[in-house]
C-alpha positions as CSV (number, residue, x, y, z in Angstrom):
1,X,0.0,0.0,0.0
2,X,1.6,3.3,-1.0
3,X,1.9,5.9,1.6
4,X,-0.9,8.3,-0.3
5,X,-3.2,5.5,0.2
6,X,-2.2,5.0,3.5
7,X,-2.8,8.8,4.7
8,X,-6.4,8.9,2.7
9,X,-7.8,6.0,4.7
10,X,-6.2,8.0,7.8
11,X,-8.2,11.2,6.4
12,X,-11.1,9.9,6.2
13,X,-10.9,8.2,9.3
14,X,-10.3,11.5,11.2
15,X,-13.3,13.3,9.1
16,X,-15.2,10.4,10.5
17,X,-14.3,11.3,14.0
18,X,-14.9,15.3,13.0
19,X,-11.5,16.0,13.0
20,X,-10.9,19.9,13.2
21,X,-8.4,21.6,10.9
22,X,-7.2,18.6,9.5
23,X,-3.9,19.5,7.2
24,X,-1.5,17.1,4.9
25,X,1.9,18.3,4.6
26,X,4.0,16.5,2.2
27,X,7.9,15.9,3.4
28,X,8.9,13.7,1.1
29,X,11.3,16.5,-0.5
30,X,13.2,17.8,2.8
31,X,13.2,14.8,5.2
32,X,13.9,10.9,5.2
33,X,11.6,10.3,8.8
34,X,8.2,10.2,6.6
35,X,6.6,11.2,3.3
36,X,3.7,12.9,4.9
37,X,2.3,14.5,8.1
38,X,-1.2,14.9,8.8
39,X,-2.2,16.8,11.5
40,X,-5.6,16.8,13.4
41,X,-7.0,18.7,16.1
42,X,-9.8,17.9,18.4
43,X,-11.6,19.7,21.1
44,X,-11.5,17.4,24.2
45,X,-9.7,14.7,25.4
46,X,-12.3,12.0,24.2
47,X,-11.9,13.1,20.6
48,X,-8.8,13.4,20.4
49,X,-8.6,9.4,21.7
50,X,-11.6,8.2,19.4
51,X,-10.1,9.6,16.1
52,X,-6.3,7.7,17.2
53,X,-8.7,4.8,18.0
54,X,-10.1,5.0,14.8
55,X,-7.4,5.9,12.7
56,X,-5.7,2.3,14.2
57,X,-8.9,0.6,13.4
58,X,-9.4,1.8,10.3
59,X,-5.8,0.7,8.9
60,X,-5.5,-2.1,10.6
61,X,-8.7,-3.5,8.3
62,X,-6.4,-2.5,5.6
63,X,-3.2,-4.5,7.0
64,X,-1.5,-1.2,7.9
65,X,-0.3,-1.3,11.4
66,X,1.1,1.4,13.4
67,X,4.3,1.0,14.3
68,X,4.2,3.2,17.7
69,X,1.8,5.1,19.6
70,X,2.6,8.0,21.7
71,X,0.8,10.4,24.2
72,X,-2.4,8.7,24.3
73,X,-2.7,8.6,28.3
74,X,-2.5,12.3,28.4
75,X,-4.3,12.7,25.0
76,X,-3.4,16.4,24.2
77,X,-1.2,15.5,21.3
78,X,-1.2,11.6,20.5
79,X,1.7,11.0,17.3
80,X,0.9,7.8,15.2
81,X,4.1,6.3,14.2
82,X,2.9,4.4,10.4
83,X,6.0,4.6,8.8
84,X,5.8,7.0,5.6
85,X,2.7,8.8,7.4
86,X,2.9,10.4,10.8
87,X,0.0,11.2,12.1
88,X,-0.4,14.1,15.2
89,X,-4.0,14.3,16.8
90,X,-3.7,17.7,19.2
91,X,-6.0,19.1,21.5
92,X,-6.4,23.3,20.9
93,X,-4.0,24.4,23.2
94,X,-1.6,22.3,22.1
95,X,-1.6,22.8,18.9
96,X,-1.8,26.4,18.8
97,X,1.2,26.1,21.5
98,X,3.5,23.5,18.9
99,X,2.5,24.7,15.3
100,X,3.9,22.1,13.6
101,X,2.7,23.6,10.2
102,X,5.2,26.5,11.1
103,X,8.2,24.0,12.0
104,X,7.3,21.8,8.6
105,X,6.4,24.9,6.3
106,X,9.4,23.4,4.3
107,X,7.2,20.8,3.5
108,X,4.1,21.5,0.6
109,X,1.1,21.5,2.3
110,X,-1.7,19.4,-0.1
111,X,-5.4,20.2,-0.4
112,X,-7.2,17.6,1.8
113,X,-9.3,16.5,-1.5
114,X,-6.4,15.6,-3.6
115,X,-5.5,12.9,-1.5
116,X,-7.8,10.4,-2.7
C-alpha cells in the first residue's frame, strides 16, 4: 500500500471522527523520517482518543499497522508512528502552542481533496 493511500484511509478516518483543521503536509522532498504529516485537532480529550482509535482501526482493516503510539494517556497531542505517514491528533491548546505547520512549512502543504 503506497503511503498516499495509506494517509487517505487515515483522512477519512479522522473526518469520520470530525476531526478539526485537518492539514497534509508532504515531506517527502526535505526529510527521510516520513513522506507525509497529517495533523488533526480535536476539542476534548475524548476526541482526540476516538479519532487515534479510529485511525488504528481503520488501517488495521487495511493490514497497515502502526508502528508506535505515543501520548495517548495524556491525549493532548497523541503521534501515530505508520512509517511513511505520521499522524499528530492535538488538542487546541496544544496545537496552537506547537504549530507544527510552522516547523514543517518546508514541506508542501496538499489540499485535503487531492489525497484520494
Amino acid at each position: 500500500m503506497t503511503s498516499k493511500e495509506i494517509a487517505k484511509i487515515a483522512i477519512d478516518a479522522l473526518e469520520d471522527k470530525k476531526a478539526q483543521d485537518l492539514k497534509v503536509i508532504d515531506i517527502a522532498d526535505i526529510s527521510s523520517v516520513a513522506d507525509y504529516f497529517i495533523i488533526a485537532g480535536g476539542t476534548n480529550r475524548n476526541q482526540v482518543q476516538a479519532m487515534c482509535d479510529n485511525v488504528d482501526e481503520c488501517l488495521g482493516r487495511a493490514g497497515v499497522f502502526c508502528k508506535q503510539t505515543e501520548g495517548y494517556q495524556n491525549a493532548n497531542w497523541i503521534l501515530m508512528d505508520f512509517g511513511d505517514v505520521v499522524i499528530h491528533i492535538f488538542d487546541e491548546e496544544n496545537r496552537s502552542y506547537y504549530n507544527l505547520e510552522r516547523i514543517w512549512r518546508d514541506g508542501k502543504e496538499v489540499e485535503v481533496s487531492d489525497i484520494s
